[in-house]
C-alpha angles and dihedrals in degrees: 000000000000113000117227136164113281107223130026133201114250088252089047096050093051086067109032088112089071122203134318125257080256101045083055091043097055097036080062094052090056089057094255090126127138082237098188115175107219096193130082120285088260125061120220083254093055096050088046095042093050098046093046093048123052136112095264090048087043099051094051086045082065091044092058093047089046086052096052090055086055089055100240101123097164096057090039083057088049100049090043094037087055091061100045093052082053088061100041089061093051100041094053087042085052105041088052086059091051100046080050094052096045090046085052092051092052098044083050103043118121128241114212137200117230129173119243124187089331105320143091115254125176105227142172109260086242090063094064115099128194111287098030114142106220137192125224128186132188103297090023119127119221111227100190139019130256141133122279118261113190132071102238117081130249135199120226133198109213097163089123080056097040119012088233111120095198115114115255119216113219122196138181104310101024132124126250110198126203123257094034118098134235101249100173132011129002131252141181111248128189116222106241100159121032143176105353095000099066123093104251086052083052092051099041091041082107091056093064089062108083116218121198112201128188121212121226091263096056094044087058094051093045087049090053094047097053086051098055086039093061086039085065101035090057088045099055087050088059102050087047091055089046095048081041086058097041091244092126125028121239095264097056092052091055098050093043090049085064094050091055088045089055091053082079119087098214090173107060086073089056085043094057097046084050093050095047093049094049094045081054102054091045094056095044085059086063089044103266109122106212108211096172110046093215088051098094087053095047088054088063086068104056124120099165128052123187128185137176115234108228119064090006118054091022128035089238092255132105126243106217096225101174145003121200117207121206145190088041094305111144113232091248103066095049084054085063089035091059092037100053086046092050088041096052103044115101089212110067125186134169093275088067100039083059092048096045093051084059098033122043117190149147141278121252145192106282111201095175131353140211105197102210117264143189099239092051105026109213144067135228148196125192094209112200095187129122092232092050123013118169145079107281120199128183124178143093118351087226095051093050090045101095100054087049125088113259093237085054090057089041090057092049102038098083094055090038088062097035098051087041097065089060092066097252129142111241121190130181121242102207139148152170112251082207113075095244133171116269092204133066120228086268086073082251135131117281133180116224112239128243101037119188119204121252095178151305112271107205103202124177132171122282116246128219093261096229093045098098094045090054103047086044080060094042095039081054087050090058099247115139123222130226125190119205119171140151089236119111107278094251092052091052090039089056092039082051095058094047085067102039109250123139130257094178098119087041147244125294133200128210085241088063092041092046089064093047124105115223103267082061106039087055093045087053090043086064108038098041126085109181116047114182132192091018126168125236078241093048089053099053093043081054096056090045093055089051108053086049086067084060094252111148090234119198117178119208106202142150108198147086085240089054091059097094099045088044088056104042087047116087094245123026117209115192134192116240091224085048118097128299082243101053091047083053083054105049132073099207113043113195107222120216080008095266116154096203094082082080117069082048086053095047089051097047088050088053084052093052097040092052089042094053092049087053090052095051097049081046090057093033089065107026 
């Protein structure tokens, strides 16, 4: 049975039917289509176009045709051979990586339900057009953005918008936005923006711009190549004045011509586009994507790593650490308490898949039932069973507060806060030993009177099991860390010593940053380590103020939010789960979201930046 939402406005009712098929045919030949690229940010043209063509590649291009004036076809076929075959490795590295990334934005597009002439069709989200009226439903993504339609509530997850990990409630009249997930409830939406108007297109606009970056190493090469190459080119001008004025014969021009060409090592560029495809064969065996061939080099520079906290440092679910009984109750039989009310509720969320990994239980006669949401902050089963009758509640201490005693609050006051200020999540087992009504006579919420506490539930967010392991490697390689995250500044502080990382000089807000000039916004940039409740706009301006301290920045993100900052680091790492968007963005994509890629991926760039330096000097004193 199909689940919908229960009640609609009367405006709302007057077009739930949706359009036709024609009206949407017709809407799409007006340009009011949901037009959504599947494929990466960079066509198989525009690889090619932009490897084939650069100052270095152009210059030699000269070099050939000047060659061939000279008569020496064959080393003009080598010089210009050379770089072709330099081409042809990165484009077909590069190419891989794209045919990868496109494979993983089809496998992770989402399907979505919209309502046509009065029926639910499952439909590609190109195929939306402005004015469908479309169905989610809890782990559906929303593909465009729009106002709710229907009366019931839903919860929303907009973390990959925001960075925030908290739940958004979204009622009649507000506004759904594209790239966030239905959590709780279900609701009917209308689509208002669509395509390049809706909110995700505006964030990952930065991620359509290809960037190509060259690492110090390359820059010093290419340093060293234009100045041979003016060498040479000065050279040549000189023998052709001298062969002009009869002070050489034909012959000699030619053959000292050669000799000028061959001050040109050529292959060292051949040398460096080996060694980077080979360096990135070798690190998508151990589950890092390189999208820049230069990208695994580049890694082997950085002194700054910044990272953002959900989705990235953590998997986005919560790890149940401790629970707390009172009023005599063992721990053990508020375990099977929890589990049985977890087991038996029809919403789940992520609260409850923490608590039921922890705690397994049973499921029980449900007579009514509260899903958790956002606004009130708790959840709640009237249980009619013989081995649990009652009315259970869980939810935030503060919200549960004002059907306790007060003697119950002042007991739990001192480890609430205590636990609190470790930027745990701390929620409140109750319950009403009588079977009461959850809901008012207004059909809303209600908490029963008189709860008694069950227990105290201490939640925190999962981390990626190998993170601390890899920023232990990198913090012995002598990198910093920086996390900067939208989450409430306590939460990312706690996340931040779980792995290990240091809040001795503090934790700033993008409030506080927002009032700094820009001689303290830098120095902060630099002496902080944990940054909460930080704009997409505030990140990038971070990383910026890093890099002008001459730090080699590289940002590790997942979300639509994280687009600008990837792309204003040096080197942009992506998570494989994160948005098609932020994968476009970034130079390095973890596959399977495993950090531990990257510690084999710093040391082979080691490998290829110390082998390149050894080629240069080989070619400096031949």
């Amino acid at each position: 049975m199909k689940m919908q939402p229960q009640r609609l406005t009367e405006s709302a009712a007057s077009t739930l039917r949706g359009l036709s098929q024609e009206e949407a045919a017709a809407r799409r030949a007006k340009g009011l289509g949901n037009t959504m690229p599947v494929k990466s940010s960079r066509s198989y043209a525009q690889i090619v176009r932009e490897n084939v063509f650069n100052p270095i590649n152009d210059l030699l291009y000269v070099l050939g045709i000047a060659l061939v004036a000279l008569g020496r076809v064959n080393d003009a076929l080598v010089s210009v051979g050379v770089v072709l075959l330099n081409v042809a490795v990165s484009v077909i590295q590069e190419v891989r990586a794209k045919r990868v990334l496109d494979q993983i934005a089809l496998l992770t597009r989402p399907r979505t339900t919209v309502i046509r002439a009065g029926q639910e069709q499952s439909v590609d989200p190109g195929d939306i057009v402005k004015g469908d009226v479309l169905l989610v439903r809890p782990g559906d993504q929303i593909v465009v953005d729009g106002p709710v339609l229907s009366t019931e509530r839903v919860d929303v997850d907009e973390s990959l918008l925001t960075g925030e990990s908290d739940l958004i409630e979204k009622r009649p009249g507000d506004q759904l936005y594209s790239g966030s997930f239905c959590v709780n409830g279900s609701a009917f939406y209308q689509a208002e923006k669509v395509g390049a108007q809706s909110v995700a297109y505006g964030l990952a606009a930065g991620a359509r711009a290809f960037r190509r970056v060259y690492t110090p190493l390359q820059r010093e090469i290419n340093l060293v190549i234009r100045v041979i190459l003016l060498v040479a080119v000065f050279l040549e001008f000189l023998m052709v004045l001298s062969a002009l004025t009869n002070t050489i014969t034909f012959v000699e021009f030619v053959q000292r011509s050669v000799v000028i060409v061959g001050i040109v090592p050529i292959g060292l560029i051949l040398a460096i586009a080996v060694a980077y495809t080979l360096g990135a064969v070798r690190i998508v065996r151990k589950g890092a994507l390189v999208q820049q061939a230069n990208a695994i080099e580049s890694l082997s520079n950085v002194d700054m790593l910044c990272m953002d906290k959900t989705g990235t440092l953590t998997t986005n679910d919560l790890e149940l650490i401790a629970v707390y009984p009172l009023h005599g109750k063992d721990e053990a039989e508020l375990r099977r308490l929890l589990g049985d009310f977890v087991a038996s509720g029809s919403v789940g969320n992520v609260t409850s898949k923490a608590i039921g990994a922890s705690c397994p239980g049973q499921q029980r006669r449900v007579k009514e039932e509260i899903p958790f949401s956002s606004a009130h902050k708790w959840s709640g089963l009237a249980i009619d069973d013989e081995a649990m009758r009652g009315s259970y509640i869980l939810g935030a201490v503060e919200m549960l507060q004002p059907a306790l005693s007060a003697e119950e609050i002042e007991q739990l006051q001192p480890q609430v806060e205590e636990e609190s200020e470790k930027g745990l999540r701390v929620l409140l087992f109750a319950y009403s030993p009588e079977l009461v009504a959850l809901r008012d006579d207004d059909d809303r919420p209600k908490l029963p009177d008189g709860l008694v506490a069950l227990g105290l539930v201490i939640l925190r967010d999962q981390l990626r099991p190998e993170a601390r392991k890899t920023l232990q490697q990198f913090t012995e390689a002598g990198i910093h860390f920086k996390v900067i995250s939208g989450d409430s500044p306590q939460t990312v502080a706690a996340l931040a010593k779980q792995v290990g990382l240091s809040d001795s000089a503090g934790v700033i807000s993008g409030l506080e940053l927002a009032k700094m000039g820009p001689a303290g916004f830098a120095q902060v940039a630099e002496e902080t380590t944990i940054f909460g409740r930080i704009t997409p706009q505030q990140k990038e301006q971070l990383l910026q103020a890093l890099r002008d301290r001459g730090h080699y920045v590289a940002m590790i993100g997942d979300g639509v939010n994280d687009v600008l900052s990837l792309k204003k680091a040096n080197l942009g790492i992506a998570m494989q789960s994160g948005s098609q968007a932020t994968r476009n963005a970034a130079d390095i994509v973890l596959l399977k979201d495993s950090f531990a890629s990257l510690p084999p991926a710093f040391r082979e760039g080691q490998r290829i930046r110390n082998g390149m330096q050894d080629i240069l000097m080989l070619f400096l004193t031949r």
